[in-house]
C-alpha positions in Angstrom: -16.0 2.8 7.3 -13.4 0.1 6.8 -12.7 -3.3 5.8 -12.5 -7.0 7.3 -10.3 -9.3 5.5 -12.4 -12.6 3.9 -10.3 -15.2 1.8 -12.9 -15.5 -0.8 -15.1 -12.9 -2.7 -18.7 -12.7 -0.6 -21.5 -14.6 -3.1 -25.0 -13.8 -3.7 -28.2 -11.1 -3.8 -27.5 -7.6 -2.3 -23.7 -7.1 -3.0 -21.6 -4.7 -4.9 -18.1 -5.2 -5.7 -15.5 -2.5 -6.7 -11.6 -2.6 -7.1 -9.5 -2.4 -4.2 -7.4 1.1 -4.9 -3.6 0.9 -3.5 -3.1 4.6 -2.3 -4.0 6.9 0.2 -7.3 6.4 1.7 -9.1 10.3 1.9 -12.0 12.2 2.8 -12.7 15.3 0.9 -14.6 18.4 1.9 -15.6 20.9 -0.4 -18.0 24.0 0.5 -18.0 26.0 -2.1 -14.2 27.9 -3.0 -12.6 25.5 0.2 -11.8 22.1 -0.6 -10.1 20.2 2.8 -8.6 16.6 1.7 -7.9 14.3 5.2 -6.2 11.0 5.4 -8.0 8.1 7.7 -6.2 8.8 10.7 -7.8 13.0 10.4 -4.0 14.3 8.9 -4.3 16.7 6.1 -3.0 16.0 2.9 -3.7 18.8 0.8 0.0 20.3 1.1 1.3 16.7 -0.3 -1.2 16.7 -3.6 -1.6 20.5 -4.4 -2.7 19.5 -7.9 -5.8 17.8 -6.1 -7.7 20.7 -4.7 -8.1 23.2 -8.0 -9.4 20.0 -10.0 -11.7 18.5 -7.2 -13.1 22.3 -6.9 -13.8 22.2 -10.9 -15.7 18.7 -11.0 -17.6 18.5 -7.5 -20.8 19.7 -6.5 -20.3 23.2 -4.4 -20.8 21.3 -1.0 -20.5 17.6 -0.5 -17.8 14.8 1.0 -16.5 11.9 -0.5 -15.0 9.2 0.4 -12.0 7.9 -1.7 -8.3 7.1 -2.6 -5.7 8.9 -3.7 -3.5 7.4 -6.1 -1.0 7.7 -8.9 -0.9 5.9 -12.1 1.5 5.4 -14.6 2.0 3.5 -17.5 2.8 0.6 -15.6 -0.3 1.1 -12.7 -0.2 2.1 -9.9 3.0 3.9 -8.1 2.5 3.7 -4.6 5.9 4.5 -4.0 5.2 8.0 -5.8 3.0 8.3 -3.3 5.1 7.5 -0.4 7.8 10.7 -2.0 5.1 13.2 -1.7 5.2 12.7 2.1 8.1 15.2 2.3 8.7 18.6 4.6 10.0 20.8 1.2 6.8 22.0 -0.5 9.3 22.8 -3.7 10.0 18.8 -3.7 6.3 18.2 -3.3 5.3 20.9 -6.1 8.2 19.6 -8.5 6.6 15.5 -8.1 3.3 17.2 -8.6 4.5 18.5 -11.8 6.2 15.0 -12.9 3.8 12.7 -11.4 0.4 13.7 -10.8 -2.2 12.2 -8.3 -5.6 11.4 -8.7 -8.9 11.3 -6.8 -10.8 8.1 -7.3 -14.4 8.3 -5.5 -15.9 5.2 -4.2 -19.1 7.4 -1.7 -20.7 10.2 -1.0 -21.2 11.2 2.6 -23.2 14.3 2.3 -24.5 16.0 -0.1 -25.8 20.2 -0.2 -27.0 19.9 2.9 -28.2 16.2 3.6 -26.0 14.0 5.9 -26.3 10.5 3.7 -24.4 8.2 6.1 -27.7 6.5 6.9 -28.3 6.1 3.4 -28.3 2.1 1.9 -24.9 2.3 0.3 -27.2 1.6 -3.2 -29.0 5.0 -3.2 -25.1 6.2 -2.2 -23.8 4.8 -4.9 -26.6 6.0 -7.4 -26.3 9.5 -6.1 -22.5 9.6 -6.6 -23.0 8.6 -10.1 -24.8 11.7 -10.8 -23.0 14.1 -8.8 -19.8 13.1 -10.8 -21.4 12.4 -14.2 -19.0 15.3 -15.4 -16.2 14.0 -13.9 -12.2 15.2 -15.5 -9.3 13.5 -14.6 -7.6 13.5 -12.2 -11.1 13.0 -10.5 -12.7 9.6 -11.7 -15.4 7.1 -9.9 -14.6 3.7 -9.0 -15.9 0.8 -11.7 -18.5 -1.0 -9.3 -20.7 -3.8 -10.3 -23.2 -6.5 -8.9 -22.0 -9.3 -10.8 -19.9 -11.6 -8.4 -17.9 -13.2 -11.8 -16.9 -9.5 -12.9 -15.6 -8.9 -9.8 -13.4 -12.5 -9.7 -12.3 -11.0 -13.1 -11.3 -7.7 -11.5 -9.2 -9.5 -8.8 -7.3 -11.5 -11.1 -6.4 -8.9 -14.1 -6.0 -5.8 -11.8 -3.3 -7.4 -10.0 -0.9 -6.3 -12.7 -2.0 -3.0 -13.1 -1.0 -2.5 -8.8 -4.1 -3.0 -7.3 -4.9 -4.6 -4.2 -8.1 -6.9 -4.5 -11.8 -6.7 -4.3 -14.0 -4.5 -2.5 -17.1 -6.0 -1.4 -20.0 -3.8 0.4 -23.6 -4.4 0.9 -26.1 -2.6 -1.1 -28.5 -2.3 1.6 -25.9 -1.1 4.9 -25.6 2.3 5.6 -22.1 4.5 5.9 -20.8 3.1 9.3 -17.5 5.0 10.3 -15.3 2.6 12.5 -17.0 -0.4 11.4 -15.9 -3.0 9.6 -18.5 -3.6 7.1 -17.2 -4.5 4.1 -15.1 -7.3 3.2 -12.0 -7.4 1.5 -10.5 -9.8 -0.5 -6.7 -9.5 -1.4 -4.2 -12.1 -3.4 -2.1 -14.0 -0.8 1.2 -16.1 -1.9 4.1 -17.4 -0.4 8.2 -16.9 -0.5 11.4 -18.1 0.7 13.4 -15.0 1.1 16.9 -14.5 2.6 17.4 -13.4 6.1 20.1 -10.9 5.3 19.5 -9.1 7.8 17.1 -7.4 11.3 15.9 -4.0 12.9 15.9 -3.8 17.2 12.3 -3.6 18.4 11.4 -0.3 19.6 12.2 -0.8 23.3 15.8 -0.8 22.0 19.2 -2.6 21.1 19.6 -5.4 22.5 16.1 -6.3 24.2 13.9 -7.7 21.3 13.9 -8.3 17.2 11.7 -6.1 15.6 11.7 -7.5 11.7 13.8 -9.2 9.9 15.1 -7.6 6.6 14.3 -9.9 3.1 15.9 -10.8 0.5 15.6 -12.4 -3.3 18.7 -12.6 -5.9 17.7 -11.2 -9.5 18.9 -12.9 -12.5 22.5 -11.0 -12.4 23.0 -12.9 -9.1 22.7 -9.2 -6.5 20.8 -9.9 -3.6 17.9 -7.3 -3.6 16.1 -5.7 -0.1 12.2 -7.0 -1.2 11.2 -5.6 2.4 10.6 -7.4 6.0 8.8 -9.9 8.2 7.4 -8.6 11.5 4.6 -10.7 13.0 6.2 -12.5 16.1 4.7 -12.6 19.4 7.1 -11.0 22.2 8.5 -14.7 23.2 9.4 -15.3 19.9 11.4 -12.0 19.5 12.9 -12.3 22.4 13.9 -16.1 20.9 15.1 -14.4 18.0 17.8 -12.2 20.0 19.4 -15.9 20.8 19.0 -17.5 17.7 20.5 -15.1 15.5 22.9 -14.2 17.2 25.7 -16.7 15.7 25.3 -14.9 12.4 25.7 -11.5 13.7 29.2 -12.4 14.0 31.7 -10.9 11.1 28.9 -10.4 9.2 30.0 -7.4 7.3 32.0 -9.7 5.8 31.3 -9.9 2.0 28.0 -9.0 2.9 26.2 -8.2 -0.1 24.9 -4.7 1.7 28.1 -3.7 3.3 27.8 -0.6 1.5 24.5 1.0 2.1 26.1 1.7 5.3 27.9 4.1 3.5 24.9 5.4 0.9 22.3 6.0 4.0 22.8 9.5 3.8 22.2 10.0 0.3 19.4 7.4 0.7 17.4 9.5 3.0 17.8 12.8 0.3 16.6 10.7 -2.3 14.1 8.9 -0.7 15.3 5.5 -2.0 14.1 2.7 -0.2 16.8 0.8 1.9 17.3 -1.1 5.1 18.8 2.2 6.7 16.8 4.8 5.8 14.3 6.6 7.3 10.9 6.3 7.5 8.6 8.8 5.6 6.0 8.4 7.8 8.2 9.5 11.4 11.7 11.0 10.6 12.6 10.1 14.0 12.4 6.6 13.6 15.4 4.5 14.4 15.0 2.0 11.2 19.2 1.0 11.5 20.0 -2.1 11.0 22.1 -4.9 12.0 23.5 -7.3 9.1 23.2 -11.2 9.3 25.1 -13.4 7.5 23.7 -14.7 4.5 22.6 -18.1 5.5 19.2 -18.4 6.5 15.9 -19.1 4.8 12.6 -17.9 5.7 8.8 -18.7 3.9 6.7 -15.6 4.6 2.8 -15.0 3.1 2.9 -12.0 0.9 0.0 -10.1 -1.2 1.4 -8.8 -4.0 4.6 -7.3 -5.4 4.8 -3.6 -6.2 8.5 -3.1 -8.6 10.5 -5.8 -7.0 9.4 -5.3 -3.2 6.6 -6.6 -1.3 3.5 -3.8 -1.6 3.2 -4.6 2.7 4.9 -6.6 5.2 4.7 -9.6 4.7 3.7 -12.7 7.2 6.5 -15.2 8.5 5.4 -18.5 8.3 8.5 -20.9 9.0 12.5 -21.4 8.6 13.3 -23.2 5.5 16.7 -25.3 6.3 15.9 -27.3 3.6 16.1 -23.8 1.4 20.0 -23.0 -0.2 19.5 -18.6 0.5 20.9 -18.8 -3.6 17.5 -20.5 -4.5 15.3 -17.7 -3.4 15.3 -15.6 -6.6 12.7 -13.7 -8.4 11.2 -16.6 -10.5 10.2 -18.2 -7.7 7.3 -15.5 -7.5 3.6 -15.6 -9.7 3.5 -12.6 -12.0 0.3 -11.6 -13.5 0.0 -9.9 -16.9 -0.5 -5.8 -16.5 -4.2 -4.5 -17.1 -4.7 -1.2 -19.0 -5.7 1.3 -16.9 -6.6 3.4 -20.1 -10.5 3.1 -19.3 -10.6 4.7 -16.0 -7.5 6.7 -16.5 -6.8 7.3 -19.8 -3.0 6.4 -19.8 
């Protein structure tokens, strides 16, 4: 079942409100010694999170399926981009992150329980059953914090932005388990930022045809222009608009470009798994994401939801060209930063 973005939180008799979890949306089977643990999009994870499937096996009922996230937490919230390092072909890499970073279950519904199929179950009875089947639940295995209470929920949404979640969660009590429906609503902080155009990727169709994104940029207080991630939502005339346009600052742009040298550290950036404009993608290896430098004169306002470290959690929305924006003005302060919540209650950090 899924979500359908709504800008404000959903008001009145019949709803339930939980925390919007920033991981790794997952199903998990268990029947009684096999536990089976499957992303959204039917992949199995359990090979990424081995440390899931021995404590899921100790806290579940012997046959049931959740539905859930699968997250890490730290002592500064949630790391999605731990997350994002577990996605890797060496199962010693992935057992040595295990080790240093553990992940977690968080359950937000129960699809079936022994042998009863409760998808056609109001999400309330769901919810009351899930309570009891993890009353014992250990870390890493928790249940999502829900409530009825529309103000606790505008509470959640602004003091679990620090902590690295995403919004609010907002289901009715009374709808049954829909797969491929957008039932609930979701409701996630939106804010705006002029970045630097430092740089852009080719769309897929290949160099020289299209832009794909354009590559962001803020300056920190010591004056280095960071990569805070890209813009991507242009029709296919603007793209092709794009290719034109930018082309004037494509020229000599190398020149005292303040990224000149990740051409050189893009092969240590894919073995580490650090985040830059030339790396590869952990999602498909054989994704061309090289890229072409601009020079550092433009100015773009994009619509952002929240900032994980110092990048944008998702790409972000462009909204317009700034001209009236110096690129040495769009620095870090510009951005809202919320005080971090404690996790300590559900997680005991």
């Amino acid at each position: 079942m899924l979500a359908k973005l709504t800008e404000a939180i959903p008001i009145g008799d019949g709803w339930l409100y939980e925390p919007k979890w920033d991981g790794f949306r997952a199903l998990v089977f268990r029947d009684g010694d096999e536990t089976f643990i499957q992303s959204r999009d039917l992949k199995p994870l359990d090979r990424y999170f081995p440390e899931l499937p021995p404590a899921l096996r100790a806290t579940l009922p012997q046959r049931c399926i959740l539905d859930g996230e699968v997250v890490i937490a730290g002592p500064h919230g949630l790391d999605f981009d731990s997350l994002l390092l577990r996605i890797h072909p060496a199962a010693s890499r992935v057992k040595m992150l295990a080790a240093q970073t553990p992940a977690s279950y968080v359950a937000w519904d129960l699809l079936a329980l022994d042998d009863r199929d409760l998808r056609a179950v109001p999400l309330g009875e769901r919810r009351a059953l899930l309570e009891q089947a993890l009353a014992g639940a250990q870390p890493p295995v928790h249940l999502t914090p829900s409530t009825s209470d529309p103000s606790v929920a505008a509470d959640w949404f602004n003091r679990f932005e620090g902590a690295g979640l995403d919004g609010v969660v907002a289901k009715r009590s009374k709808d049954p388990y829909m797969p491929a429906k957008r039932g609930w609503a979701k409701i996630k902080h939106a804010r705006t930022a002029d970045c630097v155009v430092a740089g852009f990727r080719w769309h897929k169709n290949g160099p020289g045809t299209l832009v794909g994104s354009l590559l962001l940029g803020l300056y920190d207080d010591t004056g280095r222009l960071n990569s805070v991630g890209i813009t991507a939502s242009f029709t296919m005339d603007k793209r092709a608009q794009l290719v034109e346009e930018l082309a004037p600052l494509r020229a000599n742009a190398l020149d005292g470009h303040p990224w000149a040298e990740w051409a050189e550290w893009e092969a240590a950036a894919r073995e580490s798994g650090q985040r830059m404009p030339g790396a590869t993608s952990r999602w498909n290896r054989d994704r061309d994401l090289t890229w072409e430098p601009l020079r550092v004169e433009r100015v773009c306002e994009v619509a952002y939801d929240h900032l994980q470290g110092d990048r944008f959690r998702h790409a972000t929305t462009f909204l317009r060209w700034r001209p009236d924006k110096a690129p040495a003005d769009c620095r870090y302060d510009q951005l809202e930063s919320s005080t971090p919540f404690e996790l300590k209650a559900i997680f005991g950090l």
